[in-house]
KEZANU-846994 format. One record per residue: z, x, y of N, C-alpha, C in turn. Coordinates in steps of 0.02 Angstrom, whole numbers, always signed. Layout:
<rs>
<r n_w="Z" n_u="X" n_v="Y" ca_w="Z" ca_u="X" ca_v="Y" c_w="Z" c_u="X" c_v="Y"/>
...
</rs>
This chain:
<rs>
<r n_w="-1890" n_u="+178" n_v="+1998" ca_w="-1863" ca_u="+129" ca_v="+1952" c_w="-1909" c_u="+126" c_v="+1891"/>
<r n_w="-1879" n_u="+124" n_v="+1856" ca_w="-1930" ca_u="+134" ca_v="+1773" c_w="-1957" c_u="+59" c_v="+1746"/>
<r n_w="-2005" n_u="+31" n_v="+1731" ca_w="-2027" ca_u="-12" ca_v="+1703" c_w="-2056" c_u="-12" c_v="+1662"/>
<r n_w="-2061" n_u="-82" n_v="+1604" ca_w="-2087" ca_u="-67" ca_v="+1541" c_w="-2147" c_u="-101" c_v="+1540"/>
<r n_w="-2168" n_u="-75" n_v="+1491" ca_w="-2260" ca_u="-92" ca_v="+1502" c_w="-2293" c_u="-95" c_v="+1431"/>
<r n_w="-2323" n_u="-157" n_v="+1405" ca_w="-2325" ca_u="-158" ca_v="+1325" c_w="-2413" c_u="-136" c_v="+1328"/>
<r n_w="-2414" n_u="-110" n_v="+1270" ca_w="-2473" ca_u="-65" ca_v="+1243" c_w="-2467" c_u="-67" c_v="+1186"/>
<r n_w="-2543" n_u="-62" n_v="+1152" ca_w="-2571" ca_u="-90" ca_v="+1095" c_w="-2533" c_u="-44" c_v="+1055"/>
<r n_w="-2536" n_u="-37" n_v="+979" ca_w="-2522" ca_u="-1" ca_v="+930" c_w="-2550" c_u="+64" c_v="+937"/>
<r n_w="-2618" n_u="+35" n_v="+950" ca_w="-2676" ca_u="+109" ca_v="+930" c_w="-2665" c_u="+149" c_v="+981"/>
<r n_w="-2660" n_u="+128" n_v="+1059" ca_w="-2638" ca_u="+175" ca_v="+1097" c_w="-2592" c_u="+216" c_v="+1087"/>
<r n_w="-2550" n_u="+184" n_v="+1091" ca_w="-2462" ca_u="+229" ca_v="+1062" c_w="-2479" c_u="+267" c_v="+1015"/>
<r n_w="-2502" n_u="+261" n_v="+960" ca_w="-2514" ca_u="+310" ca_v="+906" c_w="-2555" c_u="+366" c_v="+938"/>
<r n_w="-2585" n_u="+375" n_v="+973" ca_w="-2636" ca_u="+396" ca_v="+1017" c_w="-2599" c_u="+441" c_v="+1062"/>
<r n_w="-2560" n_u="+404" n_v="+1101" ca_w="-2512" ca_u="+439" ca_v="+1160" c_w="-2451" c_u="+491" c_v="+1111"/>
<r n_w="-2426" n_u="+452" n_v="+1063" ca_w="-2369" ca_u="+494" ca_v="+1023" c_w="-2416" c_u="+546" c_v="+981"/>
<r n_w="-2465" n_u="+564" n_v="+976" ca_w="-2503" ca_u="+611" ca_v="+928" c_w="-2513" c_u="+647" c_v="+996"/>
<r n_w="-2554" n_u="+646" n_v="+1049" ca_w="-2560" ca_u="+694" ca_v="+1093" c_w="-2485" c_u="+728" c_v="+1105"/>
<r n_w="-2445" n_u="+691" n_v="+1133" ca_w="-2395" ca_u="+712" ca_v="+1170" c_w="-2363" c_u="+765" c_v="+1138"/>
<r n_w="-2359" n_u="+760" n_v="+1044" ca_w="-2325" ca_u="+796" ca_v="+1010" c_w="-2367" c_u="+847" c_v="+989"/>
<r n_w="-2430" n_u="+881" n_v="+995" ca_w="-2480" ca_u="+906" ca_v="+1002" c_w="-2470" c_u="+954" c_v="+1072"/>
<r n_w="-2451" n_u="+936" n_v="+1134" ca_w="-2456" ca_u="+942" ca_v="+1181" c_w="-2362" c_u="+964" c_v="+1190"/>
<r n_w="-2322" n_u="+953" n_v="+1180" ca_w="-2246" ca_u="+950" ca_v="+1177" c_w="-2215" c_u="+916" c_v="+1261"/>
<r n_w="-2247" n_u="+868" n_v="+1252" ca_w="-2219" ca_u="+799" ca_v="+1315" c_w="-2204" c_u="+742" c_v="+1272"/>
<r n_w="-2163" n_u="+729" n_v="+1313" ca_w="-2123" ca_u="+661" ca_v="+1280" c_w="-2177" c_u="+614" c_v="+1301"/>
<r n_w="-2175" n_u="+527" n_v="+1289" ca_w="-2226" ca_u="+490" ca_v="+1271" c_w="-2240" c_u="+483" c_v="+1344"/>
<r n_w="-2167" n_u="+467" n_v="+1402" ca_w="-2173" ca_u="+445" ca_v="+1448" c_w="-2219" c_u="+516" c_v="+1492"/>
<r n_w="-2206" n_u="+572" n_v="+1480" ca_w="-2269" ca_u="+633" ca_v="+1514" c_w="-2314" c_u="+637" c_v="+1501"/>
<r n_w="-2336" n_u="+606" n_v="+1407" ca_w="-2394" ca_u="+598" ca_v="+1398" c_w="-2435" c_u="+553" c_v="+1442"/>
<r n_w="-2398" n_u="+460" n_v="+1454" ca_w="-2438" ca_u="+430" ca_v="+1473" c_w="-2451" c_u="+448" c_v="+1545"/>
<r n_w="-2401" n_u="+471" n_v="+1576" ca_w="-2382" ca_u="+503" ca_v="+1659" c_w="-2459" c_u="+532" c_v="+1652"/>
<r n_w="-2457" n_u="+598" n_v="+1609" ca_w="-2521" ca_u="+643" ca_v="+1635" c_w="-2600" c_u="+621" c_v="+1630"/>
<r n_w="-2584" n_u="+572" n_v="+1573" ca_w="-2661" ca_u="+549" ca_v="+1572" c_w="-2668" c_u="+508" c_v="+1644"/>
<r n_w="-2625" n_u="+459" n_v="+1639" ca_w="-2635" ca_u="+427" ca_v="+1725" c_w="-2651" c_u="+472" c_v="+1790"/>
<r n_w="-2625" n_u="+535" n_v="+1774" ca_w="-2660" ca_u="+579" ca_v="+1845" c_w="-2732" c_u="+619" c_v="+1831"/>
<r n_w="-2742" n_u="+619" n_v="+1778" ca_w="-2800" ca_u="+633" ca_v="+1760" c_w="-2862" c_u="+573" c_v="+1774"/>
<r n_w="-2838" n_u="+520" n_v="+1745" ca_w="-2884" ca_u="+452" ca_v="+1751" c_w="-2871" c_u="+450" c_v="+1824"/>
<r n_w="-2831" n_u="+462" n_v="+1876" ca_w="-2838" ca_u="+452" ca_v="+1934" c_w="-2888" c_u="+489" c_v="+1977"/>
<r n_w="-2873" n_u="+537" n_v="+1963" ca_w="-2912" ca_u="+586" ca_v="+1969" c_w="-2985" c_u="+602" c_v="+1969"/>
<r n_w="-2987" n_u="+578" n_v="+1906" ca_w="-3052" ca_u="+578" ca_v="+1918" c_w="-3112" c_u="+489" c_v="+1937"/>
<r n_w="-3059" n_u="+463" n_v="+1941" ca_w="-3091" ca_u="+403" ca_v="+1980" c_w="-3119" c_u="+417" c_v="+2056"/>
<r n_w="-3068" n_u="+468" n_v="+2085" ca_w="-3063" ca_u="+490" ca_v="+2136" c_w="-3125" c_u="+545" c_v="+2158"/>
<r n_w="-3135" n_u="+578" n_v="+2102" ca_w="-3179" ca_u="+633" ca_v="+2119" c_w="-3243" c_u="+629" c_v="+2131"/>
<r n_w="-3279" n_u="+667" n_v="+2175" ca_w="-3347" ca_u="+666" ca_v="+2195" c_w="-3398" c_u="+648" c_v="+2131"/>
<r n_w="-3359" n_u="+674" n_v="+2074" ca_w="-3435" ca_u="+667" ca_v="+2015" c_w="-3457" c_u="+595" c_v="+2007"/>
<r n_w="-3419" n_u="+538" n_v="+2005" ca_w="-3446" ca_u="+487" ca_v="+2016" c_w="-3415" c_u="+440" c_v="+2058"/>
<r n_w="-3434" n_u="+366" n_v="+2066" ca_w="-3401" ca_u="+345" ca_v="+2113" c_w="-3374" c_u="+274" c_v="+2056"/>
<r n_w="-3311" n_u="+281" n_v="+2054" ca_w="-3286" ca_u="+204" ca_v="+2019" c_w="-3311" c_u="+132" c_v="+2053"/>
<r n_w="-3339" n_u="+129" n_v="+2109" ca_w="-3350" ca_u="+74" ca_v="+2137" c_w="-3425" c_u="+57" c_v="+2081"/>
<r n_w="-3463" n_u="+77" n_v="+2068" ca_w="-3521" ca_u="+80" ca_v="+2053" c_w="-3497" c_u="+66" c_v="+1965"/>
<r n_w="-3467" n_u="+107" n_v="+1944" ca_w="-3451" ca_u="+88" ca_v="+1859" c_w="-3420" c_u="+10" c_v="+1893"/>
<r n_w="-3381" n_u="-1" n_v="+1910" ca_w="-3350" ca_u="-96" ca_v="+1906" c_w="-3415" c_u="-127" c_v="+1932"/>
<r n_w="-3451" n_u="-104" n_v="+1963" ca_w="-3503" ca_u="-151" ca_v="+1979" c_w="-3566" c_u="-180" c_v="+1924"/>
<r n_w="-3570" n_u="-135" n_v="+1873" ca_w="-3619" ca_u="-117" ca_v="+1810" c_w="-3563" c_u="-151" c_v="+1752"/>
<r n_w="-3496" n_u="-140" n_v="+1755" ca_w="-3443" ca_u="-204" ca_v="+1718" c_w="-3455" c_u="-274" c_v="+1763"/>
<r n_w="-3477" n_u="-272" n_v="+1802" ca_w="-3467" ca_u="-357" ca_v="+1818" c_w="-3543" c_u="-370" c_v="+1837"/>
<r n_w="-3585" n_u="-332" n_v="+1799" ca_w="-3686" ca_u="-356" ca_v="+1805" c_w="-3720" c_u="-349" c_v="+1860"/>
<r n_w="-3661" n_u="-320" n_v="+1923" ca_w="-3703" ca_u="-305" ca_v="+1989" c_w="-3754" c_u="-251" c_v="+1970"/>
<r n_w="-3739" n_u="-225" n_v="+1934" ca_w="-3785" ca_u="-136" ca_v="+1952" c_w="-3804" c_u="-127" c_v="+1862"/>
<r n_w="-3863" n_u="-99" n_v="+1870" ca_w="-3923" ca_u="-108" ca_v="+1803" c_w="-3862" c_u="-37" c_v="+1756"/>
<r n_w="-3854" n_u="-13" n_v="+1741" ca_w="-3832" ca_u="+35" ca_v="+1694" c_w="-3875" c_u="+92" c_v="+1681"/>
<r n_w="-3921" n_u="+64" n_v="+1685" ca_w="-3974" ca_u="+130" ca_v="+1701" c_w="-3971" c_u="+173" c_v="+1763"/>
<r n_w="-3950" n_u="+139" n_v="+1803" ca_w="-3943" ca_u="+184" ca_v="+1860" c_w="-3877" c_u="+216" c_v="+1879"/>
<r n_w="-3836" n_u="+220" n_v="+1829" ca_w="-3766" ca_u="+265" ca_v="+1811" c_w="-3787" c_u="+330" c_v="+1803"/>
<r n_w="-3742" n_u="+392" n_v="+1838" ca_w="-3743" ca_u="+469" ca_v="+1806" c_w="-3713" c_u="+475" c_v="+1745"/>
<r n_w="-3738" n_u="+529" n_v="+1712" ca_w="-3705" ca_u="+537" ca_v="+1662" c_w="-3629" c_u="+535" c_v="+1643"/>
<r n_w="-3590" n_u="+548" n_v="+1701" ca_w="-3524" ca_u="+543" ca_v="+1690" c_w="-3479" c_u="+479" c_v="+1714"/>
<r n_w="-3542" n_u="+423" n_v="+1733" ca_w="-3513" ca_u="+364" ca_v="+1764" c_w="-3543" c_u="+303" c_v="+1704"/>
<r n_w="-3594" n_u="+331" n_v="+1652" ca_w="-3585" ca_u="+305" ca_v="+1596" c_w="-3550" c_u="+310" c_v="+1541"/>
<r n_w="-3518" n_u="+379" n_v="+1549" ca_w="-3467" ca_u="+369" ca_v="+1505" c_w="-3416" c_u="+341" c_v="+1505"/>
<r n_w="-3391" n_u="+333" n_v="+1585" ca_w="-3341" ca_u="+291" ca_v="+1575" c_w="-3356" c_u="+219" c_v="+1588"/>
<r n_w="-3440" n_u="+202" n_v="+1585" ca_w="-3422" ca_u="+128" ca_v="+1585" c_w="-3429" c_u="+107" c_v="+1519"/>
<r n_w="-3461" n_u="+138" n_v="+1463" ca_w="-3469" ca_u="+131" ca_v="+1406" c_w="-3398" c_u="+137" c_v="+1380"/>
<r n_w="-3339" n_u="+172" n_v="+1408" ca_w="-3262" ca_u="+170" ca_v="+1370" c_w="-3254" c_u="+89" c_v="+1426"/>
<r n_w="-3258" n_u="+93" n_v="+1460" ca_w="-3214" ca_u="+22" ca_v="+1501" c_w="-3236" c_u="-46" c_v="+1458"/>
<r n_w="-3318" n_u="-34" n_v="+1449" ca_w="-3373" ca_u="-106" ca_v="+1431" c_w="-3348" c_u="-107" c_v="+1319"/>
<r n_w="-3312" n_u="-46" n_v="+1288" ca_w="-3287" ca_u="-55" ca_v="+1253" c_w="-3240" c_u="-84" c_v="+1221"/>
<r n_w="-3173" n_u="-57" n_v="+1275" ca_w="-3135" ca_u="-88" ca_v="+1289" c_w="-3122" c_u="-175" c_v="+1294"/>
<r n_w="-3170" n_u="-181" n_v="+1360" ca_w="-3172" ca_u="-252" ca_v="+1380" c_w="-3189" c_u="-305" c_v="+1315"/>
<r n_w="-3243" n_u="-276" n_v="+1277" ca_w="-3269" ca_u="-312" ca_v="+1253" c_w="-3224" c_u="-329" c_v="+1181"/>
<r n_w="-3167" n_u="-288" n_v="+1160" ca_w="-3127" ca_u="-272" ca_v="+1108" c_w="-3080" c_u="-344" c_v="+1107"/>
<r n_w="-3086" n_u="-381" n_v="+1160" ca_w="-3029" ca_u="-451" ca_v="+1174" c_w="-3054" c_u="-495" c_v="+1208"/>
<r n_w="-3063" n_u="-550" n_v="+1145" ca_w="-3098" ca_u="-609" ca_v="+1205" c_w="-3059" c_u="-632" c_v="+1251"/>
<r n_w="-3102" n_u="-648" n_v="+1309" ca_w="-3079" ca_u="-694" ca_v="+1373" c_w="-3031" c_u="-754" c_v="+1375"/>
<r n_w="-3016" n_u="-782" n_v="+1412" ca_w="-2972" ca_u="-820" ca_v="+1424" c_w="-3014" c_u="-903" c_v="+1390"/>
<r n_w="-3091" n_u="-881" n_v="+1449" ca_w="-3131" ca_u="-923" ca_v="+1431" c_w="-3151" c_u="-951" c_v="+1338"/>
<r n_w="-3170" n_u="-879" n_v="+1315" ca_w="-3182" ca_u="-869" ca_v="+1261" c_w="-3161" c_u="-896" c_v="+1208"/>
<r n_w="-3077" n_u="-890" n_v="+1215" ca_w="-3030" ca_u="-932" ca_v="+1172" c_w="-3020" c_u="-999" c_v="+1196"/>
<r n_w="-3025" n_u="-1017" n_v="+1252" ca_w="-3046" ca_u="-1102" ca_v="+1234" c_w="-3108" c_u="-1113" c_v="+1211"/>
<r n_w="-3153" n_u="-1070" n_v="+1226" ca_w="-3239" ca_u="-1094" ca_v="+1184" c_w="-3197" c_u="-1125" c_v="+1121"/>
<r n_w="-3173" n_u="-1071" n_v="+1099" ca_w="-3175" ca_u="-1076" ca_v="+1027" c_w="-3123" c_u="-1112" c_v="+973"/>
<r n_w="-3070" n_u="-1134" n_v="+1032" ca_w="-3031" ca_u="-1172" ca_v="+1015" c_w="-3038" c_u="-1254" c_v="+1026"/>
<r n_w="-3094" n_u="-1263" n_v="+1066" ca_w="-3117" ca_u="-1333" ca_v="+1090" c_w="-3167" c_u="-1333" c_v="+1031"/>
<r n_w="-3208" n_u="-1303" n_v="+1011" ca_w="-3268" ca_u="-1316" ca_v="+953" c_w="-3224" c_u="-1300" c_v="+888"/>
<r n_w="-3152" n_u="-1267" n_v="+871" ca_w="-3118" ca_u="-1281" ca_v="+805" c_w="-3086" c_u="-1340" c_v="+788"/>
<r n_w="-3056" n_u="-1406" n_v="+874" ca_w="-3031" ca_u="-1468" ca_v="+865" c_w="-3099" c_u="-1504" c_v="+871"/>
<r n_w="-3164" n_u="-1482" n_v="+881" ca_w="-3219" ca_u="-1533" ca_v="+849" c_w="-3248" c_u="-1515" c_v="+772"/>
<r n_w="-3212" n_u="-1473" n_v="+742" ca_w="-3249" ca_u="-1455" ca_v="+670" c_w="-3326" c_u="-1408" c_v="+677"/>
<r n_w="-3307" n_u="-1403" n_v="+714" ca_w="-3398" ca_u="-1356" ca_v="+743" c_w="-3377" c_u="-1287" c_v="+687"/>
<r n_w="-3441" n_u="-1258" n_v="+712" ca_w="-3441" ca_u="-1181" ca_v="+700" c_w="-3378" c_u="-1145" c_v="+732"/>
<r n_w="-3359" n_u="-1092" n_v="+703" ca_w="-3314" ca_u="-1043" ca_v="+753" c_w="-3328" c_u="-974" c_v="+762"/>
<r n_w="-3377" n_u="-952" n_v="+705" ca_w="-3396" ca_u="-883" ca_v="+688" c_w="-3430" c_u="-875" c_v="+637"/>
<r n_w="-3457" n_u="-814" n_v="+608" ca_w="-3485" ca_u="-794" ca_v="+572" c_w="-3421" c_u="-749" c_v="+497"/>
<r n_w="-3430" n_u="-757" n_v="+439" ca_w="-3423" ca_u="-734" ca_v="+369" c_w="-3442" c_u="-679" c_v="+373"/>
<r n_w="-3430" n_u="-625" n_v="+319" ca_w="-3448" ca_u="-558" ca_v="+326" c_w="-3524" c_u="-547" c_v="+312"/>
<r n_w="-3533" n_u="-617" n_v="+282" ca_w="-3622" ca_u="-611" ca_v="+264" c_w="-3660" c_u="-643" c_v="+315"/>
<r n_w="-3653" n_u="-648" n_v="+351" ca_w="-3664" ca_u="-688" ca_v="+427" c_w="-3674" c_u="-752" c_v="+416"/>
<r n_w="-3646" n_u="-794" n_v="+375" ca_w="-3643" ca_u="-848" ca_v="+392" c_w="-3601" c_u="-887" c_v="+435"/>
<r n_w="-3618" n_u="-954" n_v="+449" ca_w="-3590" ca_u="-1003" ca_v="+517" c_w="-3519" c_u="-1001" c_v="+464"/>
<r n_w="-3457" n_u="-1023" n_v="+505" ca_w="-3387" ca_u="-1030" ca_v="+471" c_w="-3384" c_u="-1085" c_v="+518"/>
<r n_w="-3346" n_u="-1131" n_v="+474" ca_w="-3326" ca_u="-1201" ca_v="+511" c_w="-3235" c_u="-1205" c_v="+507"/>
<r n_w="-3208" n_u="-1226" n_v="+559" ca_w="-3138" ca_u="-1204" ca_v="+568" c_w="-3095" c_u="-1276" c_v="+526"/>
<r n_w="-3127" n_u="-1325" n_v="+508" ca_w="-3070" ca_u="-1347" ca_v="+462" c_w="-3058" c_u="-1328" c_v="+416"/>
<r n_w="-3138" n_u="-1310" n_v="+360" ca_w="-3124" ca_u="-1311" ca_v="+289" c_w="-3130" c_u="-1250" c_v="+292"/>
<r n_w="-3174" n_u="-1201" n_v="+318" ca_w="-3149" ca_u="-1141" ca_v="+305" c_w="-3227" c_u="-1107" c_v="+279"/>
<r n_w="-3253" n_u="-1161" n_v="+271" ca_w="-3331" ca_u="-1110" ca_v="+220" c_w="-3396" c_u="-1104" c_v="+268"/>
<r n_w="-3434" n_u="-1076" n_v="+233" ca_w="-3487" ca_u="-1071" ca_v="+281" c_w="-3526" c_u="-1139" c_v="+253"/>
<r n_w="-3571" n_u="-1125" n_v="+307" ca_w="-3627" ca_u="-1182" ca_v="+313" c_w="-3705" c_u="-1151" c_v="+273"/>
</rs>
């Protein structure tokens, strides 16, 4: 049964440039990367239990192989690309007190009513 599954812009642009590169339609593109990413979660070179453990601060990062930092450095990229659930109430509870919300391109504090820095 086919189901739909929403994905960012940049991916798609990503998946439709390989695929047509590659001559698979989007749905073989994303098909093959998934057996590949399976794949090699699966394989002896590293162990995925150990990259999620170094994403959630159990395990130092230093003690990753070379090929189990690369993919925690793509996952810890990723992750870090969208704040949390938490995150956006931080920041939505300190914009209904007038607090800070962020930093200006010049690093200054930004305050969420008026808009300027501090």
């Amino acid at each position: 049964m086919a189901q739909s599954v929403k994905l960012a812009d940049e991916i798609m642009s990503l998946v439709r440039r390989e695929a047509d590169l590659h001559s698979r339609s989007v749905a073989g593109q994303i098909t093959h990367w998934l057996k590949i990413g399976r794949a090699i979660e699966h394989s002896g070179s590293f162990d995925y239990a150990r990259i999620t453990a170094a994403l959630e601060g159990r395990l130092d990062t230093t003690q990753l192989g070379a090929e189990e930092e690369v993919a925690w450095l793509d996952a810890f990229t990723e992750k870090m690309s969208y704040p949390s659930e938490a995150e956006e109430a931080f920041f939505a509870k300190r914009q209904e007190l007038g607090r800070g919300v962020g930093l200006d391109a010049g690093g200054n504090l930004v305050y969420a009513k008026d808009g300027t820095a501090a």
